[in-house]
PyMOL Python script that loads the backbone (N, CA, C, O; Angstrom):
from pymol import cmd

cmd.read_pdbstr("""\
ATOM      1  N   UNK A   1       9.439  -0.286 -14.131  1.00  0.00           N
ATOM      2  CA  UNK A   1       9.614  -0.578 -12.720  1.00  0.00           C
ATOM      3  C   UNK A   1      10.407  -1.870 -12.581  1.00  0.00           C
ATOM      4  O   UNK A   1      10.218  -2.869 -13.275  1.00  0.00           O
ATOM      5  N   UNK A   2      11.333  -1.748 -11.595  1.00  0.00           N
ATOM      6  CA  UNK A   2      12.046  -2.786 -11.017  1.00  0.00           C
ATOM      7  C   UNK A   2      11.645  -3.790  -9.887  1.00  0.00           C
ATOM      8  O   UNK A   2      12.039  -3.518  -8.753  1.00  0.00           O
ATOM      9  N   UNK A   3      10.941  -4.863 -10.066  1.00  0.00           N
ATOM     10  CA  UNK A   3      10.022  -5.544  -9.338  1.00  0.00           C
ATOM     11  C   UNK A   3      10.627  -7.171  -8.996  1.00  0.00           C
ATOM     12  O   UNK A   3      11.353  -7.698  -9.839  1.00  0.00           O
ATOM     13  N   UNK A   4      10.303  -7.857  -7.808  1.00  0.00           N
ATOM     14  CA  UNK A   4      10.540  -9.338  -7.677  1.00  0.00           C
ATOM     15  C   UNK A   4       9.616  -9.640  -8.598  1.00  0.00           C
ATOM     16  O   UNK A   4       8.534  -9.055  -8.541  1.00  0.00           O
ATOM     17  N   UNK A   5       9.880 -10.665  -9.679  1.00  0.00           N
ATOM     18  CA  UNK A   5       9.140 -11.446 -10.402  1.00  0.00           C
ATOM     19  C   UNK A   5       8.236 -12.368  -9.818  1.00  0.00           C
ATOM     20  O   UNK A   5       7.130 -12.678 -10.261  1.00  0.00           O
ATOM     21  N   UNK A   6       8.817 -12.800  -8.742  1.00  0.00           N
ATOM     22  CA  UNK A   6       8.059 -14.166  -7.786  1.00  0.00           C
ATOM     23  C   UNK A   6       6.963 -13.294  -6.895  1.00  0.00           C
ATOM     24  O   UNK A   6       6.016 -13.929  -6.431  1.00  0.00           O
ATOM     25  N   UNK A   7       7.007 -12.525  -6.754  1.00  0.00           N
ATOM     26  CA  UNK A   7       5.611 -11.731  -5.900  1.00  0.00           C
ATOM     27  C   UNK A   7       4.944 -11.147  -7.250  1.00  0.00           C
ATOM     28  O   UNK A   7       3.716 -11.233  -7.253  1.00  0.00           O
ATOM     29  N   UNK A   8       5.465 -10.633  -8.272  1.00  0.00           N
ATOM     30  CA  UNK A   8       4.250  -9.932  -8.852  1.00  0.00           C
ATOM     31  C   UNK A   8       3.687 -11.279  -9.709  1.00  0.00           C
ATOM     32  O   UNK A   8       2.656 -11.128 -10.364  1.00  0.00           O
ATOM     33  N   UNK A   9       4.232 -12.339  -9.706  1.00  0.00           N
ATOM     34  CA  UNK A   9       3.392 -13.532 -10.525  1.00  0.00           C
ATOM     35  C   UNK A   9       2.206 -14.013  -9.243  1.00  0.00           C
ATOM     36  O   UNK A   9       1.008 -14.279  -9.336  1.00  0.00           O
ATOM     37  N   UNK A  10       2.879 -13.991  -8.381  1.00  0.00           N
ATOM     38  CA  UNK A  10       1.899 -14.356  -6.962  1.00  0.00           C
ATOM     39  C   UNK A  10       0.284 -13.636  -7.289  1.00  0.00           C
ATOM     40  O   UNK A  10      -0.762 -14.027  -7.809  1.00  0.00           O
ATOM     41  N   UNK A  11       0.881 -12.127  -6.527  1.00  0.00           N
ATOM     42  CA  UNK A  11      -0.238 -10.701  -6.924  1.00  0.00           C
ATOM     43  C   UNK A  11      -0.950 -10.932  -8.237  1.00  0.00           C
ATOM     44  O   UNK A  11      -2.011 -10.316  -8.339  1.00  0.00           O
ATOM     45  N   UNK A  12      -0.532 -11.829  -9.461  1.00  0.00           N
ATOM     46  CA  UNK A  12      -0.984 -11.598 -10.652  1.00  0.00           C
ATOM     47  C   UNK A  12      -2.366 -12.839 -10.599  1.00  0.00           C
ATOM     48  O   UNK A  12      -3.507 -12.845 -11.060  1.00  0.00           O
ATOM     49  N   UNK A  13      -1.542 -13.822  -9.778  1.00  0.00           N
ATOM     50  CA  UNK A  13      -2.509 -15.152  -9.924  1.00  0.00           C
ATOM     51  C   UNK A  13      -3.536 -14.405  -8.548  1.00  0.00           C
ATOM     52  O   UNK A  13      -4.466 -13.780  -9.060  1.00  0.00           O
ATOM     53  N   UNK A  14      -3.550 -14.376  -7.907  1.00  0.00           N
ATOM     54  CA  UNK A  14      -4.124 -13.992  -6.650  1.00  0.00           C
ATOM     55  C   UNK A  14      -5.493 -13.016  -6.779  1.00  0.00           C
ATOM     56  O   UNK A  14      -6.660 -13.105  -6.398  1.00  0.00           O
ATOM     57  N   UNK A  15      -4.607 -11.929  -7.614  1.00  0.00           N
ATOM     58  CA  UNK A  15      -5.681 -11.138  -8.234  1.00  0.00           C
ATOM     59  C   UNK A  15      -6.320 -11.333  -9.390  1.00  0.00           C
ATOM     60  O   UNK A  15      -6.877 -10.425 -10.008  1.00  0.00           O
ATOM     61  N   UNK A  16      -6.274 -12.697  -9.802  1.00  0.00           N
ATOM     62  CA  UNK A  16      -6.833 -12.616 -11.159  1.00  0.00           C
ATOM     63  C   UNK A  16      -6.786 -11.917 -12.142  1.00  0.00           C
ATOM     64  O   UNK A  16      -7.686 -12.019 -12.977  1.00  0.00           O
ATOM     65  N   UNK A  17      -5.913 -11.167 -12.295  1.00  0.00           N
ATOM     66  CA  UNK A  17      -5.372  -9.953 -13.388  1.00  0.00           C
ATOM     67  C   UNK A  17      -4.543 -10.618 -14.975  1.00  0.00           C
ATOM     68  O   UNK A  17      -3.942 -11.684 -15.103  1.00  0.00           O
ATOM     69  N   UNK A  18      -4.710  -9.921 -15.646  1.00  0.00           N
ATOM     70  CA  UNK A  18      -4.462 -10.368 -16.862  1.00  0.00           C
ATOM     71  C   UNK A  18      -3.504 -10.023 -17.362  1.00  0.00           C
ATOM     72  O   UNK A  18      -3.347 -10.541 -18.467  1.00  0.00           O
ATOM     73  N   UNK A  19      -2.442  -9.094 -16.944  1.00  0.00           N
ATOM     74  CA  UNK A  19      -1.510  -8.723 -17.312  1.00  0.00           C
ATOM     75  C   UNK A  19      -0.410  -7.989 -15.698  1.00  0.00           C
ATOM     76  O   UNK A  19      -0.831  -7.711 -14.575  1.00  0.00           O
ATOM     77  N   UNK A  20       0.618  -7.915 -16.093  1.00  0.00           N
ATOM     78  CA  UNK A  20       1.502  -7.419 -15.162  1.00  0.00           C
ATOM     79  C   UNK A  20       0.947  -5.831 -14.828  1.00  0.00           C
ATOM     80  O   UNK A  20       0.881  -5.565 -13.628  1.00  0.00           O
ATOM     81  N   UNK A  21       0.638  -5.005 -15.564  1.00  0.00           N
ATOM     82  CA  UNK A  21       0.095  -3.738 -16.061  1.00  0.00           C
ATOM     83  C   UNK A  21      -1.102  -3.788 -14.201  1.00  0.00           C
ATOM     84  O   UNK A  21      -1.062  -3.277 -13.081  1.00  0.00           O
ATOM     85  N   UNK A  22      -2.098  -4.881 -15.094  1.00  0.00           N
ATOM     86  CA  UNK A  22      -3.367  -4.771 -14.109  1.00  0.00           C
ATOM     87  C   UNK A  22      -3.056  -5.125 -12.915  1.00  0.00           C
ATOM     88  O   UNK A  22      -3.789  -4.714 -12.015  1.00  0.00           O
ATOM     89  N   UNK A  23      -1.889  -5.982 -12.564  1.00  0.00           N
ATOM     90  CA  UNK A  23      -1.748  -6.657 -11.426  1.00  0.00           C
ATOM     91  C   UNK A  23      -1.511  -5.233 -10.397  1.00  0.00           C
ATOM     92  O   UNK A  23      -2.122  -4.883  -9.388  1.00  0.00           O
ATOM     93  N   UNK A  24      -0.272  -4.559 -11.180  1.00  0.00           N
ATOM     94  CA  UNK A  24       0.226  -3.088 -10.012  1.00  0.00           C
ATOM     95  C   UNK A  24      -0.966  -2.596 -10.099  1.00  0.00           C
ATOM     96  O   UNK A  24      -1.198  -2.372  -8.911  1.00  0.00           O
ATOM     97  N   UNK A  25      -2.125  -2.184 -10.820  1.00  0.00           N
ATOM     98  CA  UNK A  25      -3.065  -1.234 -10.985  1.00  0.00           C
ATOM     99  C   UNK A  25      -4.132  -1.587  -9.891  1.00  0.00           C
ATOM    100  O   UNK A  25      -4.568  -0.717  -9.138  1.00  0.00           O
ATOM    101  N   UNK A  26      -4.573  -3.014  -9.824  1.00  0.00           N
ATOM    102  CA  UNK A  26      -5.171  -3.688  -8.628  1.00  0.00           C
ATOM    103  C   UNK A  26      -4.342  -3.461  -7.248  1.00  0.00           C
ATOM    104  O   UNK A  26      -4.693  -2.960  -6.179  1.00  0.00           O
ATOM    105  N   UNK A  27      -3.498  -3.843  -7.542  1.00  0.00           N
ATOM    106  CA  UNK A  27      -2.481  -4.115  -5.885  1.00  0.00           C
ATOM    107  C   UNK A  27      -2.494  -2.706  -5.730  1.00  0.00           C
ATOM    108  O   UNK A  27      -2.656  -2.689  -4.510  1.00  0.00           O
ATOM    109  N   UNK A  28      -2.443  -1.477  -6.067  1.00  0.00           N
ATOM    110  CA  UNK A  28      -1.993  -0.423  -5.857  1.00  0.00           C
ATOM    111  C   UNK A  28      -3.651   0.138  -5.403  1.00  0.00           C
ATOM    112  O   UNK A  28      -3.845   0.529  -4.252  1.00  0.00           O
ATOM    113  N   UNK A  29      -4.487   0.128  -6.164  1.00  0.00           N
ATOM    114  CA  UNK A  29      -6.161   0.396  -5.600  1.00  0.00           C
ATOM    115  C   UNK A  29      -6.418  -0.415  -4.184  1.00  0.00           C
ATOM    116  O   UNK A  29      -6.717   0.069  -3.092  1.00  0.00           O
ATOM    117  N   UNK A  30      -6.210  -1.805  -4.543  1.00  0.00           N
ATOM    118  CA  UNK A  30      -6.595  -2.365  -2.820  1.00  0.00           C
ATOM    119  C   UNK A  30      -5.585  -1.178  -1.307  1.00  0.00           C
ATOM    120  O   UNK A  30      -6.094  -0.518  -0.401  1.00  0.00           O
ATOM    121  N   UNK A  31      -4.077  -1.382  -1.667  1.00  0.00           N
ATOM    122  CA  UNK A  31      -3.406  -0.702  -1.171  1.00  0.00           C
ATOM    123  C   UNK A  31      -4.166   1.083  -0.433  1.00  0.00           C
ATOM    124  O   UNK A  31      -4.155   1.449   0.742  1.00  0.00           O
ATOM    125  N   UNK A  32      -4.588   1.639  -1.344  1.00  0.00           N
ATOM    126  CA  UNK A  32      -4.931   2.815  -1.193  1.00  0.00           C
ATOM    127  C   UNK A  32      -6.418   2.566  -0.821  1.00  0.00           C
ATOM    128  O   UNK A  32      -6.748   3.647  -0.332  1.00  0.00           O
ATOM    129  N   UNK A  33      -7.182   1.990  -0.790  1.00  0.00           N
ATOM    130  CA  UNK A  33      -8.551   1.522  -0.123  1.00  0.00           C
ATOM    131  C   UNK A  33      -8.250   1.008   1.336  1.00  0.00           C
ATOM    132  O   UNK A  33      -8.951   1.574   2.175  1.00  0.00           O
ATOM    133  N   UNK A  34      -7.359   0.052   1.850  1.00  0.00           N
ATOM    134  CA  UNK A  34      -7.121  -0.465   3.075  1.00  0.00           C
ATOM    135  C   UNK A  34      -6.916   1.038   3.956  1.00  0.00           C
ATOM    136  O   UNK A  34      -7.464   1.163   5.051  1.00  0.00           O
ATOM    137  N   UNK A  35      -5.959   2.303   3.283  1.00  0.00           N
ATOM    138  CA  UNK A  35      -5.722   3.151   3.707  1.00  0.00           C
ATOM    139  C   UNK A  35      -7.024   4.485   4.227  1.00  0.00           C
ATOM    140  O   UNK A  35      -6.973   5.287   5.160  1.00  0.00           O
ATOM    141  N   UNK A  36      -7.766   4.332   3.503  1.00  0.00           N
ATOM    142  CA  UNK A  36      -9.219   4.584   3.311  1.00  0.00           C
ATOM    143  C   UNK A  36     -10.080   4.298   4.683  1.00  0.00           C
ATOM    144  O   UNK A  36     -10.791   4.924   5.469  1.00  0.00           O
ATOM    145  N   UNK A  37      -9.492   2.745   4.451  1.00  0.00           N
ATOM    146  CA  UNK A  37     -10.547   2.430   5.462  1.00  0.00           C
ATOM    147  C   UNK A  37     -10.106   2.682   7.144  1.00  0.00           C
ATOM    148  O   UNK A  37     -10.841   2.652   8.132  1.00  0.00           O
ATOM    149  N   UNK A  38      -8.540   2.953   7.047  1.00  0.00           N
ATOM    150  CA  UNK A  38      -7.718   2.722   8.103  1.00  0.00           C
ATOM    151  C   UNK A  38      -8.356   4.106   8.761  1.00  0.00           C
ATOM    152  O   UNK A  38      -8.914   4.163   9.857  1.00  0.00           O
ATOM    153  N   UNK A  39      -8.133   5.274   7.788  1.00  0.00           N
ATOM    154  CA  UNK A  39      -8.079   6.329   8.398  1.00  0.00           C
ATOM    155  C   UNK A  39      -9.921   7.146   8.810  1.00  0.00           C
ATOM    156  O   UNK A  39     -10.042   8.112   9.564  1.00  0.00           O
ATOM    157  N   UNK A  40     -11.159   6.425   8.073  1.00  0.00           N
ATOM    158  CA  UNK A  40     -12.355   5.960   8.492  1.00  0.00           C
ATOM    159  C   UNK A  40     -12.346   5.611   9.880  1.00  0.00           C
ATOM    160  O   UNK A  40     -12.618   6.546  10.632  1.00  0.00           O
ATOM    161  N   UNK A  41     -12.109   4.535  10.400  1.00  0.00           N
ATOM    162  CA  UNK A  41     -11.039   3.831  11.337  1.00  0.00           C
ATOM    163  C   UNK A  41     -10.988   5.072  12.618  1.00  0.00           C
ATOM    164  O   UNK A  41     -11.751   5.462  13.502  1.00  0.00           O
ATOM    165  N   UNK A  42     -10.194   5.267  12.331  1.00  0.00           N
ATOM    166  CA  UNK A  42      -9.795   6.452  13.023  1.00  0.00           C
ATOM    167  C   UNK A  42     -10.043   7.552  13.874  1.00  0.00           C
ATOM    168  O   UNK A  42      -9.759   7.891  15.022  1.00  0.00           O
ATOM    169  N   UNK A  43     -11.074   8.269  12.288  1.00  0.00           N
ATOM    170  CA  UNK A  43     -11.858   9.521  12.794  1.00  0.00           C
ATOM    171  C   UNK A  43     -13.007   8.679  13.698  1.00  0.00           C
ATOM    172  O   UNK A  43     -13.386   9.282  14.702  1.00  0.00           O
ATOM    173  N   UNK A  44     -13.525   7.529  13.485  1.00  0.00           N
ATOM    174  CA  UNK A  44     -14.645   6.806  14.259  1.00  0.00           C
ATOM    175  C   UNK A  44     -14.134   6.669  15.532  1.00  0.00           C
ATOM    176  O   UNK A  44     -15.041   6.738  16.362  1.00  0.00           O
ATOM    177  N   UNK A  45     -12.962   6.490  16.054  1.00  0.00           N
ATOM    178  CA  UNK A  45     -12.381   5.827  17.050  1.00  0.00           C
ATOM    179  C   UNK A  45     -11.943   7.349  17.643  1.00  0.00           C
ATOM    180  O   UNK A  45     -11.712   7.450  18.848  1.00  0.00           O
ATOM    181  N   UNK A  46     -11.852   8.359  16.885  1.00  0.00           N
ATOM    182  CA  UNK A  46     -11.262   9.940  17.681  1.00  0.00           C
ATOM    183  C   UNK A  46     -13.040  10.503  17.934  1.00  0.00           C
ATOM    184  O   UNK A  46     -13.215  11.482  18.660  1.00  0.00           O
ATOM    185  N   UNK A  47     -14.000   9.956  17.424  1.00  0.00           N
ATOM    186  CA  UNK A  47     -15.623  10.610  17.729  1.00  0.00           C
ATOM    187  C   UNK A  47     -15.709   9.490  18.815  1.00  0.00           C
ATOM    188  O   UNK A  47     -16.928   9.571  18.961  1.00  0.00           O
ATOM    189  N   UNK A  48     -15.309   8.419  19.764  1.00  0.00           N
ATOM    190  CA  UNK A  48     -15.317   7.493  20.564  1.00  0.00           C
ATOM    191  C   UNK A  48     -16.127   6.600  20.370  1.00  0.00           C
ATOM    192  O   UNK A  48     -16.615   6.049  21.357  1.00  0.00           O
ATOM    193  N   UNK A  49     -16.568   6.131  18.855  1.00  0.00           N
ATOM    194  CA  UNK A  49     -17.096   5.454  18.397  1.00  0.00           C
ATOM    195  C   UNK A  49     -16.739   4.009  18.488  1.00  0.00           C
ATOM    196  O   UNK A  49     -17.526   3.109  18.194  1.00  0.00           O
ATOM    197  N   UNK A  50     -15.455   3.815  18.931  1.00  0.00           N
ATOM    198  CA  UNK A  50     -14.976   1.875  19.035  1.00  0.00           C
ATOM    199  C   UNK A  50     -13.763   2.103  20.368  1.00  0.00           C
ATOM    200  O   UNK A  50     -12.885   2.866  20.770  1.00  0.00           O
ATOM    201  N   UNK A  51     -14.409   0.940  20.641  1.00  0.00           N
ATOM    202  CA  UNK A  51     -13.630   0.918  21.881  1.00  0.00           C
ATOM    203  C   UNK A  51     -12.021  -0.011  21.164  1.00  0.00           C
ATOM    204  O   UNK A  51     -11.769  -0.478  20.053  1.00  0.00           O
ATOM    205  N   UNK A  52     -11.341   0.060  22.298  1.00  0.00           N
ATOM    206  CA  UNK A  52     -10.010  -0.680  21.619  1.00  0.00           C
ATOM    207  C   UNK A  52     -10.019  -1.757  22.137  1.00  0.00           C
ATOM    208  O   UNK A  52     -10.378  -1.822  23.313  1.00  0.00           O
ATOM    209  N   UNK A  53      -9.673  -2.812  21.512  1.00  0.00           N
ATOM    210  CA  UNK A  53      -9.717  -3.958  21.927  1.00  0.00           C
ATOM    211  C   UNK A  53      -8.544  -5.131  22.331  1.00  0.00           C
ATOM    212  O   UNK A  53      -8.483  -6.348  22.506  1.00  0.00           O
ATOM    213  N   UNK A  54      -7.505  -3.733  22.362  1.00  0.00           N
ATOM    214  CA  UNK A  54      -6.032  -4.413  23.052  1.00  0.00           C
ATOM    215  C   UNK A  54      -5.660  -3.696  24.400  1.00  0.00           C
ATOM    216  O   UNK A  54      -4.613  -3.773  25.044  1.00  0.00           O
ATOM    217  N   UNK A  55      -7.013  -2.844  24.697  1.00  0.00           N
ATOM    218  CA  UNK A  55      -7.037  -2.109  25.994  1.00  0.00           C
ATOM    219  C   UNK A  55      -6.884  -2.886  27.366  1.00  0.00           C
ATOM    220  O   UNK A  55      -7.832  -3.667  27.456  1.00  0.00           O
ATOM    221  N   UNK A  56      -6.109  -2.963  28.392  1.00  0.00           N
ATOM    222  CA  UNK A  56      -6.163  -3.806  29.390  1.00  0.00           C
ATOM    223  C   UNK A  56      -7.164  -3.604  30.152  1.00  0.00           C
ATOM    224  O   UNK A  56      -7.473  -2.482  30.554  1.00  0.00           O
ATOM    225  N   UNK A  57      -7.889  -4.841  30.484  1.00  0.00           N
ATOM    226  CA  UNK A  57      -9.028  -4.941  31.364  1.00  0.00           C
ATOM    227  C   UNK A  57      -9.111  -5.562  32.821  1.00  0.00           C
ATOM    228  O   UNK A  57      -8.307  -6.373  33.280  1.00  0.00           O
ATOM    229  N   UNK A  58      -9.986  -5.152  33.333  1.00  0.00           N
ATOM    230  CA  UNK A  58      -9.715  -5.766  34.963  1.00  0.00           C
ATOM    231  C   UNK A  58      -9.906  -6.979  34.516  1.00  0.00           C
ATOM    232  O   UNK A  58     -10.703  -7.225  33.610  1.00  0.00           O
ATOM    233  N   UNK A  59      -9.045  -8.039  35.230  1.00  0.00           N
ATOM    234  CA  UNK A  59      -9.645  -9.536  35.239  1.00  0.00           C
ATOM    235  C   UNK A  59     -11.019  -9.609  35.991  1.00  0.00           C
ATOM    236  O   UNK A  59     -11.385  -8.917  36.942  1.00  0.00           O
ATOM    237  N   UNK A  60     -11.668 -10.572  35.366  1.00  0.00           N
ATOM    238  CA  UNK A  60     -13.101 -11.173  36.223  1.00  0.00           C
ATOM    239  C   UNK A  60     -12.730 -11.997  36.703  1.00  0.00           C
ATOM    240  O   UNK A  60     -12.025 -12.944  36.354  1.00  0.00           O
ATOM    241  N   UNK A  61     -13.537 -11.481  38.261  1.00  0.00           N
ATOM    242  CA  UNK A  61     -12.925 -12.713  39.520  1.00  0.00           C
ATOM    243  C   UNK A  61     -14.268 -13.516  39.028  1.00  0.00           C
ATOM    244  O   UNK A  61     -15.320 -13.222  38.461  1.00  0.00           O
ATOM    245  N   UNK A  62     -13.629 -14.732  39.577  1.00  0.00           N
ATOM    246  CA  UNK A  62     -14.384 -16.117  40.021  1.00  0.00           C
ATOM    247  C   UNK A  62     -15.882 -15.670  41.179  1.00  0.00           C
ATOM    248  O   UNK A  62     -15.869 -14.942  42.172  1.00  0.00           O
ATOM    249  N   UNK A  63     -16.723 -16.220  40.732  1.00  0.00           N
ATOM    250  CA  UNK A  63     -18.057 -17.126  42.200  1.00  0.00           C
ATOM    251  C   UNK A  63     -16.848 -17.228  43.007  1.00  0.00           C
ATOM    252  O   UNK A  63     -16.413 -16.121  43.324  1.00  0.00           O
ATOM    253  N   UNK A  64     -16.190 -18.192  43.423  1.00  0.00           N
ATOM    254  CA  UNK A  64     -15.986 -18.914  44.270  1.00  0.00           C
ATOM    255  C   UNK A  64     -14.471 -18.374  45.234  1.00  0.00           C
ATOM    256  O   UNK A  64     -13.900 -18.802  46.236  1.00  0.00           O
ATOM    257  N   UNK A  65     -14.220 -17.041  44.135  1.00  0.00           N
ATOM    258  CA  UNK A  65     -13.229 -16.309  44.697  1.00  0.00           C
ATOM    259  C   UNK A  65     -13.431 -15.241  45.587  1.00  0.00           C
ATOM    260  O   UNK A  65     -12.580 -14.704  46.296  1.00  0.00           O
ATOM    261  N   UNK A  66     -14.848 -14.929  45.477  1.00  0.00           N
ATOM    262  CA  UNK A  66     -15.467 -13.741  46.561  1.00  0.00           C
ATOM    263  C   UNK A  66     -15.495 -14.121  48.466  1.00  0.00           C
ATOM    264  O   UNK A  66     -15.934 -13.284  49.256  1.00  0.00           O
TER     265      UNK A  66
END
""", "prot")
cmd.dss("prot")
cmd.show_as("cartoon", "prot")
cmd.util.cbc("prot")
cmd.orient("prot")
């Protein structure tokens, strides 16, 4: 594989990995777990299990604005 040297030394220290080998083997498991969790995520949020939380909301008026 054809890789930036300066990110996979990053990924290597970061992940505590012992070799270049383990570093893709880690980075590539977290990778496919985030995806895991994304699409978990998901089906929870298509059963209306989480609300969204970039949903626009009425502003709350003020006491003193009534």
């Amino acid at each position: 594989m054809d890789m930036d040297p300066t990110k996979l030394a990053a990924a290597q220290h970061l992940l505590g990995a012992r070799s270049e080998t383990e570093t893709v083997d880690l980075a590539l498991d977290y990778v496919v777990s985030i995806g895991q969790e994304f699409a978990a995520l998901d089906r929870l949020a298509a059963l209306g299990g989480l609300e969204d939380p970039f949903a626009e909301r009425p502003k709350a008026r003020r006491v003193a604005e009534r």
